[in-house]
VOLUM-226332 format. One line per field, with one value per residue (C-alpha): residue number from 1; residue in three letters; x, y, z. Coordinates in steps of 0.05 Angstrom, whole numbers, plus 5000, padded with zeros to 4 digits. Layout:
BEGIN
resi = NUM; ...
resn = ala; ...
east = X; ...
north = Y; ...
up = Z; ...
***
This chain:
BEGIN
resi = 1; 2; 3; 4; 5; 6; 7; 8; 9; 10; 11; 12; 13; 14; 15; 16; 17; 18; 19; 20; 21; 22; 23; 24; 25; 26; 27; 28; 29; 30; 31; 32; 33; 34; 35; 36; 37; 38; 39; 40; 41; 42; 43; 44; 45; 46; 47; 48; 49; 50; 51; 52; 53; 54; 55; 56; 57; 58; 59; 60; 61; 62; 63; 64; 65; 66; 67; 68; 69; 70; 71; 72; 73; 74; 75; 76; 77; 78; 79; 80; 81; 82; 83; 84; 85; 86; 87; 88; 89; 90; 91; 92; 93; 94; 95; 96; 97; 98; 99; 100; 101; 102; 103; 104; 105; 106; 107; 108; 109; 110; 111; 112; 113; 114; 115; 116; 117; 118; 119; 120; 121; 122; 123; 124; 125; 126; 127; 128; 129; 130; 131; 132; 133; 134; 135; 136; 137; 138; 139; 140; 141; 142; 143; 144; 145; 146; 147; 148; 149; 150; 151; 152; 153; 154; 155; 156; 157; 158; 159; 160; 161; 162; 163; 164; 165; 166; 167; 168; 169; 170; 171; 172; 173; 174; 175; 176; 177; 178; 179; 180; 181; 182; 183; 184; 185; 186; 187; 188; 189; 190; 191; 192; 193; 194; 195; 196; 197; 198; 199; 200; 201; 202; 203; 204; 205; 206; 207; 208; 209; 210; 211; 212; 213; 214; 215; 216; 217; 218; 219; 220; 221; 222; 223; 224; 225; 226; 227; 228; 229; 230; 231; 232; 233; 234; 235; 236; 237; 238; 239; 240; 241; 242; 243; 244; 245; 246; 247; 248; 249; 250; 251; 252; 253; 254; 255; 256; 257; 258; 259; 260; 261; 262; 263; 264; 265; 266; 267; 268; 269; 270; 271; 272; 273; 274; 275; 276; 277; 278; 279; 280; 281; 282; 283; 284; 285; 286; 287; 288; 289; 290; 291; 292; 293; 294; 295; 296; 297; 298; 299; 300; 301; 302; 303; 304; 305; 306; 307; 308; 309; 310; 311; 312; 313; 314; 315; 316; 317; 318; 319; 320; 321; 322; 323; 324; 325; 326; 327; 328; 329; 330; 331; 332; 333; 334; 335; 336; 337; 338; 339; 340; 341; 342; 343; 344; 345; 346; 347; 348; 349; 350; 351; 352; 353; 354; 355; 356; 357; 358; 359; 360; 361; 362; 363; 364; 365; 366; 367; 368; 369; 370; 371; 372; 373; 374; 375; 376; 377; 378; 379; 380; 381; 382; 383; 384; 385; 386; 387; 388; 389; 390; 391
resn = unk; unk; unk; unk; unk; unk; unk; unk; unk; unk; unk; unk; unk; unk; unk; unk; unk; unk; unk; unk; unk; unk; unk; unk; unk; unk; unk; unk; unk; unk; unk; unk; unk; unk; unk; unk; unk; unk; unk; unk; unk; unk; unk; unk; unk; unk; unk; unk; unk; unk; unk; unk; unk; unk; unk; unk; unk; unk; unk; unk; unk; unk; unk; unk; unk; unk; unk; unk; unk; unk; unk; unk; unk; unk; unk; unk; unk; unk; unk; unk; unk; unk; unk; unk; unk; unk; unk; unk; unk; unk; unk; unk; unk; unk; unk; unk; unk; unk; unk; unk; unk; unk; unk; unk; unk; unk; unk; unk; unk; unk; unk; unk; unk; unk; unk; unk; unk; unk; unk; unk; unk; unk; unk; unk; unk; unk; unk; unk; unk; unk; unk; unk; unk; unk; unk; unk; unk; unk; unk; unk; unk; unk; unk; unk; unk; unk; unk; unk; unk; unk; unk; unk; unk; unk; unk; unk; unk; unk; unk; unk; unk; unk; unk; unk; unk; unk; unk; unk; unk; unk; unk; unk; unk; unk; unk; unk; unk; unk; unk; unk; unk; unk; unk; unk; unk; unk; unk; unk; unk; unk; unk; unk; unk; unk; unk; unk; unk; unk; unk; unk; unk; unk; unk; unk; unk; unk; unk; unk; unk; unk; unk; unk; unk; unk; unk; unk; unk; unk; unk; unk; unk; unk; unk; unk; unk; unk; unk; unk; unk; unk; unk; unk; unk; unk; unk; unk; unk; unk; unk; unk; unk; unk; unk; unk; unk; unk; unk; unk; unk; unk; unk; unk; unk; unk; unk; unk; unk; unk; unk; unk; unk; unk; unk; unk; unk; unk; unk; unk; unk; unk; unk; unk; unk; unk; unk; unk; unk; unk; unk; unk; unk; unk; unk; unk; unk; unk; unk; unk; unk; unk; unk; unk; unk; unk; unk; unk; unk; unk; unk; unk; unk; unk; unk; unk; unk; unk; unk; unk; unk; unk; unk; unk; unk; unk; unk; unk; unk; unk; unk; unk; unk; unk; unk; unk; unk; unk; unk; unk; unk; unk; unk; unk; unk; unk; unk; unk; unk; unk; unk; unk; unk; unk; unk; unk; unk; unk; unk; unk; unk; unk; unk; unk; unk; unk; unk; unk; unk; unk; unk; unk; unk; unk; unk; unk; unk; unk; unk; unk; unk; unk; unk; unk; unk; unk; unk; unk; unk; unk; unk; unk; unk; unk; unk; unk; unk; unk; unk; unk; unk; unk; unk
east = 5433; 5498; 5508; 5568; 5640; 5655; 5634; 5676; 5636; 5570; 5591; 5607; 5536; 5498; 5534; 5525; 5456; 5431; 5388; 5393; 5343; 5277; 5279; 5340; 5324; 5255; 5240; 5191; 5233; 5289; 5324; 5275; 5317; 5376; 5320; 5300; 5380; 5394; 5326; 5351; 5420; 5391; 5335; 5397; 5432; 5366; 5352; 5290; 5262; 5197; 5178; 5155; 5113; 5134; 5078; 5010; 5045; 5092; 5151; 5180; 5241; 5270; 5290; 5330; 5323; 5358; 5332; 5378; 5341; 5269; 5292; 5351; 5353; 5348; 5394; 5381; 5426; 5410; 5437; 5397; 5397; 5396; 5444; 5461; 5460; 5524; 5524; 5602; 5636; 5700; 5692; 5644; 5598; 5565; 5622; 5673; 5745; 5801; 5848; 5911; 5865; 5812; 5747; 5711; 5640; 5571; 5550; 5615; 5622; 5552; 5527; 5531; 5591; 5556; 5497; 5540; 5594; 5526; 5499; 5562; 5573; 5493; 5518; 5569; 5530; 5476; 5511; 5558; 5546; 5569; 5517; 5500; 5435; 5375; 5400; 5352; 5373; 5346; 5354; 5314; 5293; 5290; 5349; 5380; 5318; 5254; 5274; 5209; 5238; 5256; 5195; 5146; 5183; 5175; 5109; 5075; 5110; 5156; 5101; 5078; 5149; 5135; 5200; 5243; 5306; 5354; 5394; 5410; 5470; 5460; 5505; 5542; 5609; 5645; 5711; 5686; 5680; 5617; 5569; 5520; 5487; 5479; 5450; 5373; 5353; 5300; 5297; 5249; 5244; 5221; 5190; 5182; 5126; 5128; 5094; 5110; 5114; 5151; 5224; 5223; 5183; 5203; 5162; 5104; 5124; 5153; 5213; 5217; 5292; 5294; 5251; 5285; 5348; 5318; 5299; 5369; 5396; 5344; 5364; 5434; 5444; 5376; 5379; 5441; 5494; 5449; 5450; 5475; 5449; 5514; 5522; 5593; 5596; 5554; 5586; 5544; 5469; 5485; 5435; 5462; 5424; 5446; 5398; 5365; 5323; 5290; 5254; 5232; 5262; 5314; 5270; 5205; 5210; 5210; 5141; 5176; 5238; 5261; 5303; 5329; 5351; 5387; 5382; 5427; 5385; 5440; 5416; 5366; 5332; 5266; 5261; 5190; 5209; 5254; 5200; 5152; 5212; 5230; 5149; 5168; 5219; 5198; 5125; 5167; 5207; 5142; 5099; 5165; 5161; 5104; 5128; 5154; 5105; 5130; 5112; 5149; 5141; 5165; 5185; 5226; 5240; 5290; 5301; 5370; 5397; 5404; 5455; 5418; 5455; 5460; 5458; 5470; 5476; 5531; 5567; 5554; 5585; 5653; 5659; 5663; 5710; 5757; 5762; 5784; 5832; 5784; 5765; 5707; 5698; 5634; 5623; 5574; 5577; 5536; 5505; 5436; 5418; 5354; 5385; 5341; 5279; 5305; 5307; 5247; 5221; 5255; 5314; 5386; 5426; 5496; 5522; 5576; 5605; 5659; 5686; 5698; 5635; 5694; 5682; 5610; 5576; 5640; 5654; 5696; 5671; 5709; 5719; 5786; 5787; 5809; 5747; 5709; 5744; 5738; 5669; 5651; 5690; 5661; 5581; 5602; 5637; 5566; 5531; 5553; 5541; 5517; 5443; 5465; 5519; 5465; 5396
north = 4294; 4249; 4208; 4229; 4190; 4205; 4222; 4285; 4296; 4284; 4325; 4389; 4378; 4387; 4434; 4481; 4471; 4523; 4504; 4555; 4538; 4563; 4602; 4636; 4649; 4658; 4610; 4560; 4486; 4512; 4432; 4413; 4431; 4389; 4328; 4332; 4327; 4267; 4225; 4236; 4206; 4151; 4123; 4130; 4066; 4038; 4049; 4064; 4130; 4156; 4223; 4229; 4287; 4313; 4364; 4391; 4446; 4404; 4396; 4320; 4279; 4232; 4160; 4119; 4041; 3974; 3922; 3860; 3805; 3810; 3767; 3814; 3883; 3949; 4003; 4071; 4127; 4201; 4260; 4330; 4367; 4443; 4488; 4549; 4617; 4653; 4714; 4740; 4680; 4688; 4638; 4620; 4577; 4551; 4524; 4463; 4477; 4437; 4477; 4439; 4379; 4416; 4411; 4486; 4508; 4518; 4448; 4410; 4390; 4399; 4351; 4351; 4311; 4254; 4256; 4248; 4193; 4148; 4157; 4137; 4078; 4053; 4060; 4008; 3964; 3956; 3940; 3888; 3810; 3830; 3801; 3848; 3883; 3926; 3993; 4058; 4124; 4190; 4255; 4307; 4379; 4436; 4408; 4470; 4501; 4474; 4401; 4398; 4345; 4287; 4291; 4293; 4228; 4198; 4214; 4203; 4147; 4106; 4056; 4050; 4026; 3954; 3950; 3976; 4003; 3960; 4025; 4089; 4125; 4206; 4237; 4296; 4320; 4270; 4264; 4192; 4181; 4142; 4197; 4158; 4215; 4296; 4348; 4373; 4453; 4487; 4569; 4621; 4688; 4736; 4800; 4855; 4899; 4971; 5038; 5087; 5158; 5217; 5221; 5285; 5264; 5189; 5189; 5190; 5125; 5058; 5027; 4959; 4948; 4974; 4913; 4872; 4892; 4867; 4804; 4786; 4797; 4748; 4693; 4699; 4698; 4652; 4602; 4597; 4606; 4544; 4502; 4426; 4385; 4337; 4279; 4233; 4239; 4308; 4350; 4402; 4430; 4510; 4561; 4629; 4703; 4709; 4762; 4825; 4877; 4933; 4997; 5041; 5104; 5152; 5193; 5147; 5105; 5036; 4992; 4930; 4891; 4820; 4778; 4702; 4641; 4578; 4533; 4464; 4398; 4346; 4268; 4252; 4316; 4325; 4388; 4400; 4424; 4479; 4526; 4521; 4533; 4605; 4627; 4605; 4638; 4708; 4702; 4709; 4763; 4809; 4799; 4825; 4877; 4905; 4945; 4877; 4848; 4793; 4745; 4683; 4669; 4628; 4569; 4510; 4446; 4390; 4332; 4310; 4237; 4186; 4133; 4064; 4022; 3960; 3959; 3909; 3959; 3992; 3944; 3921; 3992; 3988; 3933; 3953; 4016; 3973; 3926; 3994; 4016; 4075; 4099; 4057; 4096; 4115; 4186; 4245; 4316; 4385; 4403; 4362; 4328; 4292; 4226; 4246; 4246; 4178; 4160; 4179; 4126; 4068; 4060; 4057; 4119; 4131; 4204; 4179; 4230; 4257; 4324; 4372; 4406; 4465; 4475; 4467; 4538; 4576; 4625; 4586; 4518; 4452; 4382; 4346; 4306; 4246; 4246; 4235; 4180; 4142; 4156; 4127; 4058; 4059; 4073; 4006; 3963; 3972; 3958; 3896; 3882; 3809; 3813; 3786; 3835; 3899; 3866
up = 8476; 8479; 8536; 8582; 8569; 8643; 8716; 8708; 8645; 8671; 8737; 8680; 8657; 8726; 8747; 8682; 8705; 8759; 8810; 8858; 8910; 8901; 8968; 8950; 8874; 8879; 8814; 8819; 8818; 8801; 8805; 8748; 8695; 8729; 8732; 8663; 8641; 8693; 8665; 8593; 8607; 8655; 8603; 8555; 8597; 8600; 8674; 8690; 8722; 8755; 8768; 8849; 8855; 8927; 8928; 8896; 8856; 8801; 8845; 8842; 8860; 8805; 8832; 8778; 8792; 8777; 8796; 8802; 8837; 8857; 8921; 8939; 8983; 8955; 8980; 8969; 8950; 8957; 8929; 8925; 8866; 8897; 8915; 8957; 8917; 8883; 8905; 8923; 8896; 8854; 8805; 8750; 8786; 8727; 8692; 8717; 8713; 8741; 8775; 8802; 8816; 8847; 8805; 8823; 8816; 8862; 8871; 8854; 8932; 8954; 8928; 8858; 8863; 8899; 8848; 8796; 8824; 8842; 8777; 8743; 8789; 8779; 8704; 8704; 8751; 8706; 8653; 8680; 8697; 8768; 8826; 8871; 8904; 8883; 8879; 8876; 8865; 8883; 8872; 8915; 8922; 8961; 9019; 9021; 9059; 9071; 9058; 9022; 8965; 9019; 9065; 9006; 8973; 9046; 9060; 8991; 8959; 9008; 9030; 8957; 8931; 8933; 8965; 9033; 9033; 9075; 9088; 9053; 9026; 9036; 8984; 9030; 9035; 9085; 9058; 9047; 9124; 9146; 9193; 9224; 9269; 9256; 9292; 9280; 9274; 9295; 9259; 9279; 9275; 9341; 9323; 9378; 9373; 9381; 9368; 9318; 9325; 9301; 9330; 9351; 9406; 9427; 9488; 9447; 9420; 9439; 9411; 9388; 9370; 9458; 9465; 9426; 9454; 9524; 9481; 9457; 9532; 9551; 9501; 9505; 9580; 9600; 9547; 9497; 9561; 9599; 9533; 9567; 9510; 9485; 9434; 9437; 9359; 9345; 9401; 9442; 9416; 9399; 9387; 9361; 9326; 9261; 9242; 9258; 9220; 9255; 9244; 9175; 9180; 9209; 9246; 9261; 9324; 9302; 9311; 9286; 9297; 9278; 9286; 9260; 9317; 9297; 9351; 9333; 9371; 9380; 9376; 9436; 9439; 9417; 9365; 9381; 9454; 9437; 9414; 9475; 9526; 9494; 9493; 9570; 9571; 9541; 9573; 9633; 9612; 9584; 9641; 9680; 9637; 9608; 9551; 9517; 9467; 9422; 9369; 9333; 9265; 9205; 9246; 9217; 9256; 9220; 9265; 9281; 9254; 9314; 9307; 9313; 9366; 9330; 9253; 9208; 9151; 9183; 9192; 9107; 9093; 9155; 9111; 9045; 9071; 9103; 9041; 9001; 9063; 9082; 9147; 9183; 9246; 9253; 9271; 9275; 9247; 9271; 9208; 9171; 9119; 9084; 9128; 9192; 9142; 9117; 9189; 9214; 9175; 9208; 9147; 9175; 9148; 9136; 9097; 9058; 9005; 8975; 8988; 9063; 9079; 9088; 9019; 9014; 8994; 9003; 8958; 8911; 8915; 8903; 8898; 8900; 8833; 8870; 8916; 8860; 8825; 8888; 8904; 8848; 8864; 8937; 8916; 8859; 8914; 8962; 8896; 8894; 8959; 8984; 9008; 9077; 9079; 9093; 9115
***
């Protein structure tokens, strides 16, 4: 395979790639094809790469190294490699086109366009005389859903690096703003319980979509319309129902009915407490009323990023921004990322990308051409970073 002569080149190539999330496409690792490309051009620039198994079942994250100076930091930059699914979308998502300046395709904004502008940049570090820092790169799996790819990496293979990242770079769509704090989630599903019967005769039976309609009263005016949560840079927590499914036929009373919460934890909350104050909640509600049976299922907690209150690595990266007349205001956003992973384990975070998140997994997904030319110059500036300048 030829190495790429550009960023926008190597950009084409991943996103040619698919790798759909596994959840969504139901293929096993479906980023490993997109892995296999990236190692091929990185060992062609002589970096070096490791496979990080993130699991017992052949998934892995690929980190790309250069090491500079044994004495010097390392700073980390993260990109992940999956991607929301195509359905509806009115372009070709598999192939890059530049329309007008606008560089379309599933993955072009988030966040193939990060992977590919940090790749480029660890490139040309490598190969010039320029001093500067350690510099790791990684690309993850499975962020889309389960987040599977960044907690694996973290919890098998951080403390065995021989090395700590001063800080990390999470490759997102910021419009090259600095976020610094993002909100957690917490998904679950409720399922009402019911009995079937023949709907000729409903009194024979008991309905479960009734129940869950009793259910859905209950959230919305008990919990989501007391939610007082609030971040400065995140905004409010939110919690909304976004799905529903109920029942098996026409004319059988339904036995079964679900349905899916979102439930946004701003900065300061704990994740792990939302869960055990709606059991609370709907305990209360079926002991009220005895026809109500309930269970929750498929939960999924994500913590939310905290902003540290005095970091020397933010201040490395107001730095660099200012010195390229960006903005340096740190700020927060109400979606996540693999950062609050990253800062679970103690390393500074700051999502730094280019691209709006408006365009992220909209049906005809871009990245301004320009976004990309300067991410690349603003991933090379930190590069070169002085050691005292992050850690």
């Amino acid at each position: 395979m030829s190495q790429p002569n550009s960023c926008l080149e190597l950009l084409r190539r991943m996103v040619a790639i698919d790798s759909i999330n596994q959840q969504i496409s139901k293929r096993l690792f479906p980023e490993s094809e997109l892995a296999e490309m990236l190692e091929a051009v990185a060992e062609g620039w002589s970096l070096r790469t490791r496979r990080m198994p993130v699991d017992d079942q052949g998934g892995y994250a690929l980190l790309i190294t250069h090491e500079r100076d044994p004495r010097a930091p390392w700073l980390l930059f993260e990109s992940h490699l999956d991607t929301v699914g195509v359905e509806g979308m009115t372009i070709d998502p598999f192939e890059l086109r530049n329309v007008d300046g606008r560089l379309t395709g599933r993955g072009a904004c988030d966040t193939k366009g990060s992977g590919a502008a940090m790749l480029w940049a660890l490139h040309h570090y490598a190969a010039s005389n320029a001093p500067g820092i350690n510099v790791a790169l990684l690309y993850s799996i499975d962020e889309e859903t389960d987040k599977a790819g960044i907690e694996g990496f973290c919890r098998r293979h951080l403390d065995g690096l021989g090395w700590r990242p001063a800080g990390a770079i999470v490759g997102e769509p910021t419009l090259l703003f600095p976020v610094v704090a993002h909100c957690g989630v917490v998904r679950w599903t409720v399922r009402t319980h019911g009995l079937a019967c023949h709907s000729s005769d409903p009194t024979r039976g008991r309905s479960a979509i009734r129940s869950m309609m009793r259910v859905i009263e209950t959230l919305e005016n008990d919990y989501i319309a007391h939610l007082s949560a609030h971040h400065p840079l995140t905004g409010p927590a939110r919690c909304s129902i976004n799905m529903i499914v109920g029942g098996s036929a026409e004319n059988i009373i339904p036995d079964r009915c679900d349905i899916r919460v979102d439930r946004r934890v701003a900065p300061g909350e704990d994740p792990h407490e939302v869960l055990p104050e709606i059991e609370s909640l709907l305990d209360h509600l079926a002991r009220r009323e005895s026809e109500i049976t309930y269970s929750l299922h498929d939960t999924f907690v994500d913590p939310p990023l905290a902003p540290l209150d005095d970091a020397l690595f933010y201040r490395g990266v107001q730095r660099v921004l200012a010195e390229m007349g960006l903005p340096t205001e740190l700020s927060g956003v109400g979606y996540g990322s693999d950062g609050s992973t990253l800062g679970l384990y103690g390393i500074p975070v700051v999502l730094l990308g280019p691209g709006d998140i408006a365009q992220a997994h909209s049906v005809d997904e871009w990245l301004d051409a320009s976004q990309l030319e300067l991410a690349v110059a603003v991933y090379g500036r930190l590069m070169r970073c002085k050691a005292e300048e992050i850690a």
